[in-house]
C-alpha positions as CSV (number, residue, x, y, z in Angstrom):
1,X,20.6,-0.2,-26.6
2,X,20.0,-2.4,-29.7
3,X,16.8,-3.3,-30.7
4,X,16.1,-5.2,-34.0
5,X,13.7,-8.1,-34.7
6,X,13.6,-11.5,-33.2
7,X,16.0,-13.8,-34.5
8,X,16.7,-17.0,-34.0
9,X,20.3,-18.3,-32.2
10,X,21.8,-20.7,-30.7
11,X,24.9,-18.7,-29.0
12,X,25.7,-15.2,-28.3
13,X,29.1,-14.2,-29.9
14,X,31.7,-13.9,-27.1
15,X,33.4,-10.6,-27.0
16,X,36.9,-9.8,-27.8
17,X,38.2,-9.8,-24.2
18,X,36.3,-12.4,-22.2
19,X,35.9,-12.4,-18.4
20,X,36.9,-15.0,-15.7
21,X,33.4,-15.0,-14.4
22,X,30.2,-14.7,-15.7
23,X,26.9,-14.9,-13.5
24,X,23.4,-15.6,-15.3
25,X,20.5,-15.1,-13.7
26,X,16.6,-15.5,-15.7
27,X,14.9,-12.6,-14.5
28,X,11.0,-12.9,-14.3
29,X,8.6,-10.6,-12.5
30,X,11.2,-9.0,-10.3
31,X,12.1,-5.4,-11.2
32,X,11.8,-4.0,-7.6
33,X,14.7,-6.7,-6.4
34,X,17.0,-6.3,-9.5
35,X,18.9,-2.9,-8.1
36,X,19.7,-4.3,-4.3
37,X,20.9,-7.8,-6.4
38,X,23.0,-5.8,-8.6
39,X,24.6,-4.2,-4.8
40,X,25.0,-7.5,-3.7
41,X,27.0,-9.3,-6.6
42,X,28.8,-6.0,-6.7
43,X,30.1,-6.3,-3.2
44,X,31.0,-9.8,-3.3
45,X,32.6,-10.4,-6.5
46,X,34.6,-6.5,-6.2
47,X,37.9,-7.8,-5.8
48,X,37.3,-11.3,-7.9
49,X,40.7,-11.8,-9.9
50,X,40.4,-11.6,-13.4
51,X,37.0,-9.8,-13.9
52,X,33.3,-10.7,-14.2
53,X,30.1,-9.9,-15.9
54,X,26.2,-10.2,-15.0
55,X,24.2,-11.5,-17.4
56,X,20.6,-10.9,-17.2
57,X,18.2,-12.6,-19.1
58,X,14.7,-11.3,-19.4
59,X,12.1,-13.7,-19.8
60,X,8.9,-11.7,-20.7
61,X,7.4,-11.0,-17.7
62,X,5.9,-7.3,-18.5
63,X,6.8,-5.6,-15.1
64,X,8.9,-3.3,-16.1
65,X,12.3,-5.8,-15.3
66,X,14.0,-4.8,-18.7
67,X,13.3,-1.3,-18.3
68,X,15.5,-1.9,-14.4
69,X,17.5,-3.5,-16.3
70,X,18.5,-0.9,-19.6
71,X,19.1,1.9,-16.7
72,X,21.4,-0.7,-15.0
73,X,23.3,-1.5,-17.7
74,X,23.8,1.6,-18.9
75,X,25.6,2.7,-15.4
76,X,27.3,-0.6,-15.5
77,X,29.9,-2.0,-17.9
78,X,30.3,-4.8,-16.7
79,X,26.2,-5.5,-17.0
80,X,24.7,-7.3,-19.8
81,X,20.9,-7.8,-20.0
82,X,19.1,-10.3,-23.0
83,X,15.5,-9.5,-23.2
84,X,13.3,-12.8,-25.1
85,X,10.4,-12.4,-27.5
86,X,7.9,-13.7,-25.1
87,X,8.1,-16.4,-22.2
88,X,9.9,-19.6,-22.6
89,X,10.4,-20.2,-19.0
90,X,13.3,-20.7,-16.7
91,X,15.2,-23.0,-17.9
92,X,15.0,-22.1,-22.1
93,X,16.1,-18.7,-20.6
94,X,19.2,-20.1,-18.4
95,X,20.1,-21.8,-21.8
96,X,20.4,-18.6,-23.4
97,X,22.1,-16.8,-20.8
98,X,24.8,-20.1,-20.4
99,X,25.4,-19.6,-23.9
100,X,26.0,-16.0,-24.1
101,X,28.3,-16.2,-21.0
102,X,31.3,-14.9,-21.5
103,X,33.3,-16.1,-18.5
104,X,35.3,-19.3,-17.8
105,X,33.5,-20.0,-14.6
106,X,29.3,-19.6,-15.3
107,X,27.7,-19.2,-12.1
108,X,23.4,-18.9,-12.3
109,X,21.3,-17.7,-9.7
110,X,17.5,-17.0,-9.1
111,X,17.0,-13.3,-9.1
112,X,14.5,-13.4,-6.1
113,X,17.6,-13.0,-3.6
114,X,17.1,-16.1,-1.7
115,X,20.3,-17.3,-3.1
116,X,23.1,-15.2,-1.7
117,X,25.8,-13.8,-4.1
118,X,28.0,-13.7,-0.6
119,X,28.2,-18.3,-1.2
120,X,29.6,-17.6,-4.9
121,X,33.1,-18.0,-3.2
122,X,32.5,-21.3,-1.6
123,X,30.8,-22.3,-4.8
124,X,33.8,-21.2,-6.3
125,X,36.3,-22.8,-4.0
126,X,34.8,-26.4,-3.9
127,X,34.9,-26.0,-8.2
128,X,38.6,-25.4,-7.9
129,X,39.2,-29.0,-6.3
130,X,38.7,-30.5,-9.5
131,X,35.3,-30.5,-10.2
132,X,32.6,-29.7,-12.9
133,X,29.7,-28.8,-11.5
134,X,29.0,-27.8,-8.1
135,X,25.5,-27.0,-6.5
136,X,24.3,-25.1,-3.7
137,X,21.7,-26.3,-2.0
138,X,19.5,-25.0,1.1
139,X,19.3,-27.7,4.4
140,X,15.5,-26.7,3.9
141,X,13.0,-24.9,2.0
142,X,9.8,-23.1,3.6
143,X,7.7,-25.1,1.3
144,X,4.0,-26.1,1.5
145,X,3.5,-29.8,1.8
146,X,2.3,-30.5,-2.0
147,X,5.1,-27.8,-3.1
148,X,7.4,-30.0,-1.4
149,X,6.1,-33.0,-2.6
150,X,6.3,-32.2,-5.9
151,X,9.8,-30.6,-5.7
152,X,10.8,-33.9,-3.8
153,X,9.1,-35.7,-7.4
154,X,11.0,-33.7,-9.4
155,X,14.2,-34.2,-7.7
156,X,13.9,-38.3,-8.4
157,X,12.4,-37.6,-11.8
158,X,16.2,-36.5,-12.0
159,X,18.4,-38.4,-10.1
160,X,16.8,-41.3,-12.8
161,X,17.9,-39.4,-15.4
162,X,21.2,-37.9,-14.4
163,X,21.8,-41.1,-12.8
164,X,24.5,-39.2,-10.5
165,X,24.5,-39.1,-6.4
166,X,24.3,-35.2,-6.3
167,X,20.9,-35.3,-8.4
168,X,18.8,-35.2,-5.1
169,X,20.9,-31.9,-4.4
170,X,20.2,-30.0,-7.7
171,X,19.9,-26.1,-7.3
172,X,18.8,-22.9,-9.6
173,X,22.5,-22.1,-7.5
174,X,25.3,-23.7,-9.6
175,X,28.9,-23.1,-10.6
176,X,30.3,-24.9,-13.9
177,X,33.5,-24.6,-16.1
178,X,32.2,-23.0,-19.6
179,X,33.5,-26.1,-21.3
180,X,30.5,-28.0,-20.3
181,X,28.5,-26.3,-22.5
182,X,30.1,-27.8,-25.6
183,X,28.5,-30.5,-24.9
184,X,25.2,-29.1,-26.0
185,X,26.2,-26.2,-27.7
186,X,23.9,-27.4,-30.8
187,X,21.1,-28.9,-28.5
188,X,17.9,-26.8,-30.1
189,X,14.8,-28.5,-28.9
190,X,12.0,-26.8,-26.9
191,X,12.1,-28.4,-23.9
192,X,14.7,-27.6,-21.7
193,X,16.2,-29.0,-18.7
194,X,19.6,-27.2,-18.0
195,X,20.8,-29.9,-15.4
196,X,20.2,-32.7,-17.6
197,X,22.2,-31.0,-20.6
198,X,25.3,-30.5,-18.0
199,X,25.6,-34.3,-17.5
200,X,26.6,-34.4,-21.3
201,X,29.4,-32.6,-20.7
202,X,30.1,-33.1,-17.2
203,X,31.4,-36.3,-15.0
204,X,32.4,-34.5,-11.9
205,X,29.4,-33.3,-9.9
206,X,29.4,-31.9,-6.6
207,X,27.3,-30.1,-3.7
208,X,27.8,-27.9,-0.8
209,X,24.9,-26.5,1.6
210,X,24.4,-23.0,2.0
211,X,22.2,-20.6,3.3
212,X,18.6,-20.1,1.6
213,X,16.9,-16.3,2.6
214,X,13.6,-15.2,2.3
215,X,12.1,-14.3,-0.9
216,X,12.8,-10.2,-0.5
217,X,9.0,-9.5,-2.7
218,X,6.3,-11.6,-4.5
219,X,5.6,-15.4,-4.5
220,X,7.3,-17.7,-6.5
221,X,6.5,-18.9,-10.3
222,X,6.9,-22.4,-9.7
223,X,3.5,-23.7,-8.8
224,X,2.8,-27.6,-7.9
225,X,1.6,-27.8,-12.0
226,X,4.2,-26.0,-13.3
227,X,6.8,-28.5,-10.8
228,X,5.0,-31.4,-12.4
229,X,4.8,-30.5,-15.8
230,X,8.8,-30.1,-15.4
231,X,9.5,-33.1,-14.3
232,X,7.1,-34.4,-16.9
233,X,8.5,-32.7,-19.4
234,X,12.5,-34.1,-18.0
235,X,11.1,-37.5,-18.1
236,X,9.8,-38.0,-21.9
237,X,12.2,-35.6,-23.1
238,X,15.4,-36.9,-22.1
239,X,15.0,-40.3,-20.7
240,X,13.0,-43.5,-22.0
241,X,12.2,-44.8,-18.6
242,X,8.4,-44.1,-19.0
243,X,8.6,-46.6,-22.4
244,X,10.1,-49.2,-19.9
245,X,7.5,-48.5,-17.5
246,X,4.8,-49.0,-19.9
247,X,6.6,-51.8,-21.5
248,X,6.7,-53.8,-17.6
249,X,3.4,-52.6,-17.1
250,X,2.5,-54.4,-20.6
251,X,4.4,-57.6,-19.7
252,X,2.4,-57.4,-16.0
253,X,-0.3,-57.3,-17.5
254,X,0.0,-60.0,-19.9
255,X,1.5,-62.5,-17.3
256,X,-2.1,-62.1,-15.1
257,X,-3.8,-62.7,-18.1
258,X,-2.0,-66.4,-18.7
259,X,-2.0,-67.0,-15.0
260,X,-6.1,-66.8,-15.4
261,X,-6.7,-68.5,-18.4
262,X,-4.6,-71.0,-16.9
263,X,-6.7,-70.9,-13.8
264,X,-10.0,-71.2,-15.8
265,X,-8.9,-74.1,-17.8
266,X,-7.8,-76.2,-14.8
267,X,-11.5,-75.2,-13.3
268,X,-13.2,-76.3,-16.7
269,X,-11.0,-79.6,-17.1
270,X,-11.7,-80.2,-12.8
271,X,-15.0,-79.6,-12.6
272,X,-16.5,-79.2,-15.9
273,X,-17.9,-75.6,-15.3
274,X,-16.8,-72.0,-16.1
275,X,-15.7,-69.7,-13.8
276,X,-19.0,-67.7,-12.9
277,X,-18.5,-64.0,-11.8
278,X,-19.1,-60.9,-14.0
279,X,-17.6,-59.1,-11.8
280,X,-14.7,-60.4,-11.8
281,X,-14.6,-60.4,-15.5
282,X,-15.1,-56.5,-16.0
283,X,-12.9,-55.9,-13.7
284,X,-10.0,-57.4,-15.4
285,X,-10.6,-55.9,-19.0
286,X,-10.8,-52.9,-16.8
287,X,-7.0,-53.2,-15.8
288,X,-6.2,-54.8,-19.1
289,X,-7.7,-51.5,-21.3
290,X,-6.3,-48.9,-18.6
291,X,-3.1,-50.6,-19.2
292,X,-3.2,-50.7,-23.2
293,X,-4.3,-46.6,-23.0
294,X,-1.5,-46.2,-20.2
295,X,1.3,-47.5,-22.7
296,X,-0.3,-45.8,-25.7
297,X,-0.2,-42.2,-23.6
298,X,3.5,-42.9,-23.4
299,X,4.0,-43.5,-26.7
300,X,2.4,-40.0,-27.8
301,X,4.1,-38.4,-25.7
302,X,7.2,-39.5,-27.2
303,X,5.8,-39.0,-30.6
304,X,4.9,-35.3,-29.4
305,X,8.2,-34.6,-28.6
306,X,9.7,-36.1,-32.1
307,X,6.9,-33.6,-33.9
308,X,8.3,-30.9,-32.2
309,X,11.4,-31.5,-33.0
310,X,10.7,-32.2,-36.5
311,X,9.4,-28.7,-36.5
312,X,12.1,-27.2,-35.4
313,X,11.0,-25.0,-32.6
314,X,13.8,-22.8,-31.3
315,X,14.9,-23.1,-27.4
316,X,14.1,-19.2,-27.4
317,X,14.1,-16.3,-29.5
318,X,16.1,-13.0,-28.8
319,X,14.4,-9.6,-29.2
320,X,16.9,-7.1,-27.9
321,X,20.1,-7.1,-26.1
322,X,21.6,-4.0,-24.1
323,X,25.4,-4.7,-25.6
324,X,26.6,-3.0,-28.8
325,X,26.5,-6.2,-31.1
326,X,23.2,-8.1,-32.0
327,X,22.9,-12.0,-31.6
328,X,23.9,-13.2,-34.6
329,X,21.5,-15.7,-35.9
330,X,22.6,-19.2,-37.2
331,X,20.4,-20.2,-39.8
């Protein structure tokens, strides 16, 4: 085991004999699930030609995961666990374990067994016809209604960004050549969104149904806020359709403003009175003001994102590994 202090990277150093296969899977709160996972990819990627690797990456959740995971690795070679300085969430953590992959085929998984390492070869097969990216995705999900509302928000949060067919198919389940993550191998902001950075590298997207299983223990992490707040955070930090909403909203705005003043001068120059109603009145700088502060919300979000960039907030930080060389930092 190495242990040093937290450094700051970009992209783990690839080892001197890489892998054809290399499966990365955030691990959060799920120590009692990791060993029968472990079983699982074992069995179904035995005989896989040319070799693979699991890459675990920790994500601070303090239930004893990266102690599961140091006595894993150290009864299996082809293991490799990451453990982060404190919780940056899923995706900053599949960002670190894409990087540090080894393989020429990346495949990430959740590490709750609901996806089923026994699908990696169909994921596998469909990549082979020529493809970047392919997802797997369940027919349907045992959701509550406002979890699947807000899943189904953050699916078209995507598809607007990604602007590709497969968006409303996206998956934690994926299988992607290595070379797509050129693409952003220098991307270092703090907001993450790992299918978004694929469509920089990637033009040929794909998906294929598979089975979904039961959670095997716990609840899941992704709450309705924390499902909003993603596709939030996808929205003003990689596409400027919330500017253009505001922007239209702005112009709407503006246009029912004419239309009235036009209204109230024909009324004046008709009938020589003003338009009585108070009412009326408020109401409009009502819409008018929630407009203006809708448009100026949008702006700071944007400016919030540019501060943190400006700050220069890592994606995560590393604070041990299990293999026999540290990350080496690049700055």
């Amino acid at each position: 085991m190495n242990q040093a202090e937290p450094q700051l990277f970009t992209q783990e150093p690839l080892a001197p004999a890489a892998c054809d296969l290399s499966v990365v899977i955030p691990v959060y709160r799920s120590a009692a699930t990791l060993p029968l996972l472990c079983e699982r990819l074992a069995q179904a990627l035995g005989t896989h030609p040319g070799g693979y690797e699991i890459v675990f990456v920790e994500d601070c959740g303090n239930d004893g995961s990266w102690a599961v995971i140091r006595e894993l690795a150290a009864r299996m070679p082809h293991l490799r666990g990451i453990r982060l300085a404190r919780n940056f969430g899923q995706h900053n953590a599949l960002l670190c374990g894409v990087r540090a992959a080894r393989g020429r085929i990346i495949i990430t998984m959740d590490d709750d067994l609901q996806h089923r390492p026994e699908d990696i070869g169909a994921l596998l097969a469909r990549l082979d016809e020529g493809y970047d990216v392919v997802y797997g995705y369940p027919a349907a999900q045992p959701h509550t209604f406002l979890r699947g509302l807000a899943s189904e928000v953050t699916k078209m949060a995507l598809a607007s960004i990604m602007g590709i067919e497969t968006a409303r198919h996206v998956s934690a389940f994926r299988a992607l050549r290595a070379s797509v993550r050129d693409a952003f191998s220098a991307y270092r902001g703090p907001f993450v969104s790992i299918d978004v950075l694929l469509t920089w590298g990637a033009g040929r997207f794909s998906a294929l149904e598979v089975q979904h299983d039961m959670r095997q223990q716990g609840v899941s992490n992704y709450t309705v806020p924390k499902l909003i707040n993603h596709a939030l955070n996808m929205l003003t930090g990689f596409s400027v359709l919330p500017l253009r909403i505001a922007s239209l909203l702005g112009f709407a705005c503006t246009l029912i403003g004419v239309l009235l003043l036009a209204y109230v001068l024909v009324a004046y120059l008709v009938s020589g009175t003003s338009v009585p109603g108070f009412p009326f009145l408020a109401s409009m700088i009502a819409v008018f003001s929630g407009a203006q502060l809708f448009a100026l919300g949008m702006i700071g979000e944007y400016l919030s994102r540019i501060h943190f960039r400006t700050m220069d907030r890592p994606p995560y930080v590393v604070a041990e590994t299990t293999g026999d060389d540290p990350p080496e930092p690049t700055r």
